[in-house]
C-alpha positions in Angstrom: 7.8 -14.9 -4.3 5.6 -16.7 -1.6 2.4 -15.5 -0.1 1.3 -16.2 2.9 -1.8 -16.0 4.6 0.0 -15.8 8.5 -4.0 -15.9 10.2 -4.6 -19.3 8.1 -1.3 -20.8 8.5 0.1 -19.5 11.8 3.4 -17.1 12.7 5.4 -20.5 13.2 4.4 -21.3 9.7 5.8 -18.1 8.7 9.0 -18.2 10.1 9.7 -21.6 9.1 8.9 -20.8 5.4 11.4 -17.6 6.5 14.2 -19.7 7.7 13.7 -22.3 4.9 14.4 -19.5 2.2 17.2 -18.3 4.2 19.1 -21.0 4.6 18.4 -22.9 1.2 17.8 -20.1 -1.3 20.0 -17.5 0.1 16.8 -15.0 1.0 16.9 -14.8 -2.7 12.8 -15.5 -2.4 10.5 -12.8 -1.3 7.6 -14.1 1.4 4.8 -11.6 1.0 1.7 -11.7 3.5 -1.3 -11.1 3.3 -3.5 -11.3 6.3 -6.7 -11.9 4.6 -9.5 -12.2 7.6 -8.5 -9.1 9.2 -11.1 -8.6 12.0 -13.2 -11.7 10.8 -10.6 -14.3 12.1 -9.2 -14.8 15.5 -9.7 -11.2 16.5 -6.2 -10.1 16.2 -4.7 -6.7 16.3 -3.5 -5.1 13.2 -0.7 -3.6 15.0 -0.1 -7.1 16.6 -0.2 -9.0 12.7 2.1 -6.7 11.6 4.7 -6.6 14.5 4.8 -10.4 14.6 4.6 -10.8 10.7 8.1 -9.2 10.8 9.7 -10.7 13.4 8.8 -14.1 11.9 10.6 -12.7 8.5 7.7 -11.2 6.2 9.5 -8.9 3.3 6.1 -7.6 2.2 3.1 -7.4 4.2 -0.6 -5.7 3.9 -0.6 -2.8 6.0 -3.8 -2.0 5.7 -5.8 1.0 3.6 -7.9 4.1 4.3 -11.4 3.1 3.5 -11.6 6.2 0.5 -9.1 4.3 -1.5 -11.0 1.8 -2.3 -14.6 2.0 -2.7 -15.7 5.4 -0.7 -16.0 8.8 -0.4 -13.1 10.0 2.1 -14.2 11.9 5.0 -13.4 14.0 7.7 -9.7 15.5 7.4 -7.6 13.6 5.3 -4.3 13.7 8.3 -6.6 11.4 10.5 -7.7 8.9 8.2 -3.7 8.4 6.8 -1.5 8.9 10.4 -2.6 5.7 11.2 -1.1 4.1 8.0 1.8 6.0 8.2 2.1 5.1 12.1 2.2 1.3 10.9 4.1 2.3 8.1 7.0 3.4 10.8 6.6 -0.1 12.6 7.7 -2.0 9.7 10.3 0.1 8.4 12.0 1.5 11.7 14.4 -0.4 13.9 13.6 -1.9 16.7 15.4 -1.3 19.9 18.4 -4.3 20.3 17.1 -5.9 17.7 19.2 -4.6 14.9 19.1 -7.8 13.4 15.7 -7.1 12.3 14.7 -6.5 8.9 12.4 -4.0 8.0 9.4 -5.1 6.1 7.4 -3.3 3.3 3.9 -2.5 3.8 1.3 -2.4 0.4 -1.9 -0.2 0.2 -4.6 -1.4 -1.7 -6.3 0.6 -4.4 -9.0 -0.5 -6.6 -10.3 2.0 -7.8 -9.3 5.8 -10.0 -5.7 6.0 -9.8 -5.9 9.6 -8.5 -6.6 7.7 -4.9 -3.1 6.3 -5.0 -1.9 9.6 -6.7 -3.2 11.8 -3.4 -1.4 8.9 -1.3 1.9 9.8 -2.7 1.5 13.4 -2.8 0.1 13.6 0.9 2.8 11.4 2.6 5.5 13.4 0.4 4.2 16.7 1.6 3.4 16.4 5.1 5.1 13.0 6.4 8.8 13.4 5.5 8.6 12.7 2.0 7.5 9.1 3.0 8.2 6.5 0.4 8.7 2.9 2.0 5.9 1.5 0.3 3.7 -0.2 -2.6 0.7 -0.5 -4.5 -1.2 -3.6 -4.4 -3.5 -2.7 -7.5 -4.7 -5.8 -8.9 -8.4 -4.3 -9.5 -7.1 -0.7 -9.7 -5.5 -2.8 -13.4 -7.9 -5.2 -14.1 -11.0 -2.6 -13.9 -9.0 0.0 -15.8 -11.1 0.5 -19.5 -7.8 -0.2 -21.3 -5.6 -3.4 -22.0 -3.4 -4.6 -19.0 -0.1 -3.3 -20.9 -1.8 0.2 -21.3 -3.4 -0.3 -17.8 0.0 -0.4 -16.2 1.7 2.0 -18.2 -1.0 4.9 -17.2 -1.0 3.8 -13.6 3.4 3.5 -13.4 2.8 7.3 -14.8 0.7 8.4 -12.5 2.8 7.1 -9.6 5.9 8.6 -11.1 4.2 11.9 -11.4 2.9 12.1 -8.0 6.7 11.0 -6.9 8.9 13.3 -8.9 6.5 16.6 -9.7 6.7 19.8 -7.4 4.6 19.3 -4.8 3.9 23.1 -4.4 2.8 23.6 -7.6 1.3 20.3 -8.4 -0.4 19.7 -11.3 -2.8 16.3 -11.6 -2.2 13.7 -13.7 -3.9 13.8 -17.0 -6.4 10.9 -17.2 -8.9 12.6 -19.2 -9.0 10.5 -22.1 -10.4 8.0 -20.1 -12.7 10.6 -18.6 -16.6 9.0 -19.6 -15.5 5.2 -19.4 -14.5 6.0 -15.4 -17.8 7.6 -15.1 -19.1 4.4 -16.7 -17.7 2.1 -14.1 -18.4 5.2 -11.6 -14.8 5.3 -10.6 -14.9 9.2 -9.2 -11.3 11.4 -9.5 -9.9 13.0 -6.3 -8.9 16.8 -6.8 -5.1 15.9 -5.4 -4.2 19.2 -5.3 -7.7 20.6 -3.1 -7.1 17.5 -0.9 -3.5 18.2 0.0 -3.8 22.3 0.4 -5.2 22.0 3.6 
């Protein structure tokens, strides 16, 4: 894999890299981008990073996260703090008209915090955007923070992921972090009630 800041290097950087890898490695290397000065650097769009990011070649690109799954509280009603990820979402994934030669590109949330932030991600998008699952984790912190080792640390958050994926979503039942329960309050990493969240 490569990762590429596209607002340090450029989009011409981007495709370059993008037709280097095609034409000497067979594609057979992933270009991941992450545009790391959002809103601090040249005043770009989002929607205007991520359009050009994939028409320069990006296979993986930061899409961008609601504020709540990271470090705050989420507020307001939880359908307008995630249609705007899902709207990007769409711009990655569908195609473009007569450019079917277009790849899609996968967008990453970040989550750095509980697990059940990423767990109420799945559920929501599964229940009320068409089962929406053309996405990743980017979780580095979300791991690294985790009061476990990194082999246990991935395990629980791979389970969590898989039960937010595969369990009924109309009679969903929370994963079961509980053991961990006074260490999270310790590094005051709050749950979300998935199930409250996503009745509404």
């Amino acid at each position: 894999m490569v990762k590429i800041d596209v607002l340090v290097s450029g989009f011409e950087t981007l495709r370059k890299v993008a037709l280097k890898i095609r034409d000497d490695y067979s594609s057979s290397i992933a270009i991941t981008v992450y545009p790391d000065a959002y809103g601090a650097f040249r005043n770009l769009s989002r929607k205007f990073i991520l359009k050009m990011s994939r028409l320069c070649g990006a296979d993986i690109i930061y899409a961008g996260s609601p504020n709540w799954a990271r470090y705050e509280k989420e507020e307001g009603k939880l359908n307008n703090t995630l249609d705007p990820i899902y709207q990007r979402h769409s711009e990655l994934s569908d195609k473009i008209m007569n450019m079917a030669h277009i790849k899609s590109t996968l967008p990453t949330i970040t989550n750095d915090q509980h697990p059940s932030r990423a767990e109420l991600l799945t559920v929501f998008f599964r229940k009320f955007k068409n089962n929406h699952y053309k996405y990743a984790f980017f979780v580095g912190g979300g791991i690294s923070s985790f009061p476990a080792d990194i082999s246990t640390a991935s395990t629980e958050w791979l389970n969590c992921l898989v039960h937010a994926s595969t369990t009924d979503i109309e009679s969903y039942t929370q994963y079961d972090f509980s053991k961990y329960e006074k260490e999270f309050r310790d590094i005051s990493w709050d749950p979300y009630d998935v199930k409250a969240a996503t009745s509404e």
